[in-house]
C-alpha positions in Angstrom: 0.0 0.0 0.0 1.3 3.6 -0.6 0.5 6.6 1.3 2.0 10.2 0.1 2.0 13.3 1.2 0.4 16.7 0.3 0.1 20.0 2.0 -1.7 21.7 -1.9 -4.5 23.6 0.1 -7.2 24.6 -1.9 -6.9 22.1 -4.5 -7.1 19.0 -1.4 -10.1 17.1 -2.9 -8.7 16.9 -6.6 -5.6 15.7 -4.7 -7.0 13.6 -3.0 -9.6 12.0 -5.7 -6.3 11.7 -8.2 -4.6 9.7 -5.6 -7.7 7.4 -4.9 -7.8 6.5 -8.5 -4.2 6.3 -8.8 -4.8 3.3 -6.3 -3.2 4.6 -3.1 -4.7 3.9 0.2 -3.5 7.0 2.1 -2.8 10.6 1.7 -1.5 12.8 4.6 -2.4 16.1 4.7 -0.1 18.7 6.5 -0.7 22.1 8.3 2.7 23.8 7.4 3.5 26.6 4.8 5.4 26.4 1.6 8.4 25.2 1.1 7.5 22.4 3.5 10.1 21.6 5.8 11.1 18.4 7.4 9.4 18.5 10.4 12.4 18.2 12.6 14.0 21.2 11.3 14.3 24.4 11.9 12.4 27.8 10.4 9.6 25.6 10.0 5.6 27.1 10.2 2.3 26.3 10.0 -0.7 27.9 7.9 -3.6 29.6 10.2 -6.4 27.3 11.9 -8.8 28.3 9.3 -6.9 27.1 6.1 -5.3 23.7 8.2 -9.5 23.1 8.7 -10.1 23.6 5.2 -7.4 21.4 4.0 -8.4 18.4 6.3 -12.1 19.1 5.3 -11.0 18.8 1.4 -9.6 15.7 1.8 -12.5 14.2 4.3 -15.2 15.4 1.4 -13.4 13.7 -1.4 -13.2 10.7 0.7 -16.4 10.5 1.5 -17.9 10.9 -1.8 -17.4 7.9 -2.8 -13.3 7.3 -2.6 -11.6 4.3 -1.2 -9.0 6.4 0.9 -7.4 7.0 4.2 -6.9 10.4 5.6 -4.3 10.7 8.2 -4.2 14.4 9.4 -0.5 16.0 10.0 -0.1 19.3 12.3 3.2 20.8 13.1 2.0 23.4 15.5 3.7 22.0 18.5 6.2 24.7 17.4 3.5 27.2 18.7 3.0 25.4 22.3 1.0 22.3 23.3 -2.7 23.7 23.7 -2.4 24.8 19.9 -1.1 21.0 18.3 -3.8 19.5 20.8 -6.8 21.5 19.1 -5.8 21.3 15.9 -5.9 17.7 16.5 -9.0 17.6 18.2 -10.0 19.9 15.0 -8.9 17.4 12.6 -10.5 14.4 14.2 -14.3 16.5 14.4 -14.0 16.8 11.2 -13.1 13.4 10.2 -9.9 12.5 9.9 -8.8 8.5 10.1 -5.9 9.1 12.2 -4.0 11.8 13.7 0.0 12.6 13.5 1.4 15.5 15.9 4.8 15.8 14.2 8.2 15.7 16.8 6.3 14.6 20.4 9.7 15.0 22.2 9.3 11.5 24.5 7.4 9.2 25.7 5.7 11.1 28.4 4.5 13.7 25.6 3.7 10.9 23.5 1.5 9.1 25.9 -0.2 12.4 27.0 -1.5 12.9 23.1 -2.4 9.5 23.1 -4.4 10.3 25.9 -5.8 13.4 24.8 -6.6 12.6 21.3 -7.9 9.4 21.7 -8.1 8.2 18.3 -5.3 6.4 16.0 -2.0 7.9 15.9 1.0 7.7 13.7 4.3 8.2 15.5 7.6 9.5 13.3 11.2 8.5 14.6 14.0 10.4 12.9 17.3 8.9 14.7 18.9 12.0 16.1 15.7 14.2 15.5 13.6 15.8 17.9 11.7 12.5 18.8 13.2 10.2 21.5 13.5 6.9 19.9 11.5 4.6 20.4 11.1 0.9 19.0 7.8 0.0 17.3 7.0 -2.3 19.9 7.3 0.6 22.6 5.3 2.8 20.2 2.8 0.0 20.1 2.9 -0.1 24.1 2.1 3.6 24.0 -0.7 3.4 22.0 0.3 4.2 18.6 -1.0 2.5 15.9 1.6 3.2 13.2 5.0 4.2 13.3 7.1 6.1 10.2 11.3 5.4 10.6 11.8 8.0 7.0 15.1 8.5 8.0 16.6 5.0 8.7 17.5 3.7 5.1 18.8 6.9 4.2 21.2 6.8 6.9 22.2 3.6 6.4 22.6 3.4 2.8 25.2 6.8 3.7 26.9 4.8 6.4 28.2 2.5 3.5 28.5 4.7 1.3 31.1 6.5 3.5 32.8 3.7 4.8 33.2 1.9 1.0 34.4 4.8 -0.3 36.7 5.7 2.8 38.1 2.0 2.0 38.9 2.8 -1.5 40.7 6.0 -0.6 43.1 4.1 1.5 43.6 1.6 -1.4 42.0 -1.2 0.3 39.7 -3.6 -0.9 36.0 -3.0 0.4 35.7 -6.7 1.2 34.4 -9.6 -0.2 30.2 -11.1 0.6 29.1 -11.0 2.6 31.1 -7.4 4.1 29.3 -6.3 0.7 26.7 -7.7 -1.8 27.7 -10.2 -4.7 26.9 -9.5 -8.2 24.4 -11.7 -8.5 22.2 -10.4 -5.4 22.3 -6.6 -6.7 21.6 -8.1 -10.0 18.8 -9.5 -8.1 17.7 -6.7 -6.4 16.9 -4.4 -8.9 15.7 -7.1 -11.3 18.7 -6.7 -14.4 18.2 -10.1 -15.1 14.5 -9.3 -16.6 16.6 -7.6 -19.2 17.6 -10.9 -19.9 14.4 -12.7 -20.6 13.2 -9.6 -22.4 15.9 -10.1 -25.1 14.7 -13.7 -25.4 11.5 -12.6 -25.9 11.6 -10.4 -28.7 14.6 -12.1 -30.8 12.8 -12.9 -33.8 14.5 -14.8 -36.4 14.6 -14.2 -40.0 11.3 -16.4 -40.9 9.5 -14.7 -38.0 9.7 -16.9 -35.4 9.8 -15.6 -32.0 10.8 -17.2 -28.6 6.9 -16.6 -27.5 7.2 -19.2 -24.6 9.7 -17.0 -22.3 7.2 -15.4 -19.7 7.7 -11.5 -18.5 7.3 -11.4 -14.6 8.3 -14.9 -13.7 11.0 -15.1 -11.1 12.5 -18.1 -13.0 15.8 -17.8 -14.2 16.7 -14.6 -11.6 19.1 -14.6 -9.5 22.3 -15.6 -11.7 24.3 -13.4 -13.5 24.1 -14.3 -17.2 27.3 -14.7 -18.9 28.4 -14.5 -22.5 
């Protein structure tokens, strides 16, 4: 299932409805100003209560007329104190929001206090460093959350290596062998070059119009070896 985000204001339900029909199940909708900013940044701000109730009531209408969706609401007004991100919430959830997400609760004993206060389902977002303590999904879960976002976690992984691989190179040393790094074959694998493969097969006609027809597009069979002239 996918679920993207948009902040577009005034033009919330065509968002909305194009998503639906794109097939997505969610759409978040956001309360800050453009550019957007990663919520645990600085210089950050949010647009007024009045146009935050009109984007969440956009979405909610297009949803409800007739769109398979999920609307989970996003406020970053904790920046302007804790009564404010709690009303907006509270705002958000009148008006019909699925779920709720108050962007960087600094720890669990803020966390637990919006669970409490909101009382509806709630996304949590862990950035490692960020604002956010972290928390594992199964403390989340404890908590009361019902979802959990790690956006951060990949990146800063896959930049981890990076750094270290090329840190390797630069003292003319060799990275490592699998499994300190992947094998041909599994990144062949893992982004699916040896479909390139079949797809030759498939269309190599010969010169009295025969085609290799019986080679099916898709099928896992065959992947996972590097293919070797």
């Amino acid at each position: 299932p996918v679920s993207p985000s948009t902040m577009t204001g005034s033009v919330d339900w065509r968002t909305v409805e194009s998503f639906a029909l794109a097939g997505a199940a969610g759409v978040m909708i956001e309360d800050q100003t453009w550019p957007k900013r990663c919520g645990h940044t600085k210089g950050k701000s949010v647009v007024s209560r009045e146009e935050a109730f009109a984007r969440i009531q956009a979405a909610c209408d297009a949803r409800d007329n007739g769109l398979d969706i999920f609307i989970l609401a996003r406020t970053d007004s904790l920046i302007l104190g804790w009564d404010e991100a709690m009303y907006r919430a509270k705002q958000f959830q009148r008006i019909g929001a699925d779920a709720i997400f108050v962007e960087a609760l600094p720890d669990r004993a803020a966390m637990r206090r919006a669970i409490e206060e909101i009382k509806m389902p709630m996304l949590a977002n862990i950035i490692e460093g960020g604002l956010t303590e972290n928390l594992s999904a199964l403390e989340l879960a404890e908590l009361g959350f019902s979802a959990v976002a790690y956006p951060f976690t990949l990146v800063a992984a896959k930049l981890k290596s990076i750094r270290e691989a090329l840190q390797a190179l630069k003292a003319s040393l060799p990275v490592g062998p699998p499994p300190m790094i992947l094998s041909a074959e599994e990144v062949c694998r893992g982004v699916g070059f040896n479909n390139y493969w079949k797809l030759e097969k498939r269309y190599a006609y010969t010169d009295d119009g025969q085609s290799n027809d019986k080679v099916q597009l898709g099928s896992s069979e065959g992947i996972g070896s590097v293919e070797k002239e």
